[in-house]
N, C-alpha and C positions, 0 to 999 in steps of 0.2 A: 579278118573280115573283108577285107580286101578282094582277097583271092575266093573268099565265098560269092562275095557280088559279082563276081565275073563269071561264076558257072561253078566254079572248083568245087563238085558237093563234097569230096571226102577233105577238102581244108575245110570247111563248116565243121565236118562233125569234129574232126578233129579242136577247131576253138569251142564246140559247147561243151566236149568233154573237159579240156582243161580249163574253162572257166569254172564249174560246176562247184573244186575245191574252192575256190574264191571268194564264188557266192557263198558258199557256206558260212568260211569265216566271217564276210560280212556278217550275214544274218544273224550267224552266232553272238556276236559281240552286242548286236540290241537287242536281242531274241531268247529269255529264259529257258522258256517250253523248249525241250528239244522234239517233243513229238510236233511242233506247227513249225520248226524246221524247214523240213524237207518241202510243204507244203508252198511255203513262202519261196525256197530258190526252184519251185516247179515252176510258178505264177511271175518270176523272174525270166525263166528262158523264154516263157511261150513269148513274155512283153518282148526280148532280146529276135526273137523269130518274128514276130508280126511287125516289128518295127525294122529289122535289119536294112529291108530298102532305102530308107530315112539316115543311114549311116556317111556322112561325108568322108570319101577316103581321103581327105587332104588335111582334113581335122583330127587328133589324137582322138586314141579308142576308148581309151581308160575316162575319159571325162561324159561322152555318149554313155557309156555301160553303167557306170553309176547314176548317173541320172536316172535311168530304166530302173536300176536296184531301186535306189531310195525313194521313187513313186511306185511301184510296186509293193516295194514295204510299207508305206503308210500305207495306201489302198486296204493291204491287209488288216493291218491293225485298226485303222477305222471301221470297217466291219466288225472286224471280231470284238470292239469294244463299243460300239455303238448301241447295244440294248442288254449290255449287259447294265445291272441294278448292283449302283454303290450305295453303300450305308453311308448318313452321318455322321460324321465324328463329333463328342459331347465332348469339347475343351475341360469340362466342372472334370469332370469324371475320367478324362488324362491328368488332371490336374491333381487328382485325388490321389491318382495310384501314383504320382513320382513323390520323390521324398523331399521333403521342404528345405533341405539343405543335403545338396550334393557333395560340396566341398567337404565336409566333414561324415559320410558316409566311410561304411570299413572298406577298406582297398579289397578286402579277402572276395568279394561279392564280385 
């Protein structure tokens, strides 16, 4: 990043390619859906690009970059779960379908 901010465009590409596995793994790790993936480390770089000038080089990289990750990733997921419609749960009616005593339930199950 460094060497990006001083002009170097082919060290840029060079750090957003090898970032990219990165972000993955991150996202991977709180991110079921594999198809909103890719989505989420696209919405990661552009943050990593439009912020890049904002990067202190005297400050470590790794603590800048995830910050960008992990507001980037809520961002996501507060949209994509913002109007989505959750049911209630009816405690009577979990209640109903466990068995009144588990400890003595057949192991075989």
């Amino acid at each position: 990043m460094r060497r990006a901010q001083s002009g170097d465009h082919q060290a840029y590409g060079v750090l957003l390619t090898q970032l990219r596995p990165v972000l993955m793994a991150f996202v991977s790790r709180r991110v079921s859906a594999v198809s909103e993936r890719e989505d989420i480390v696209q919405e990661i770089m552009m943050g990593i690009h439009n912020a890049s000038h904002t990067y202190n080089t005297e400050r470590p990289f790794k603590p800048w970059l995830f910050a960008i990750a992990q507001f980037k990733l809520m961002d996501y997921l507060r949209k994509h779960y913002k109007n989505r419609q959750f049911s209630d749960i009816d405690v009577d009616t979990i209640q109903e379908s466990l068995s009144s005593n588990v400890t003595e339930e057949d192991m075989s199950r």
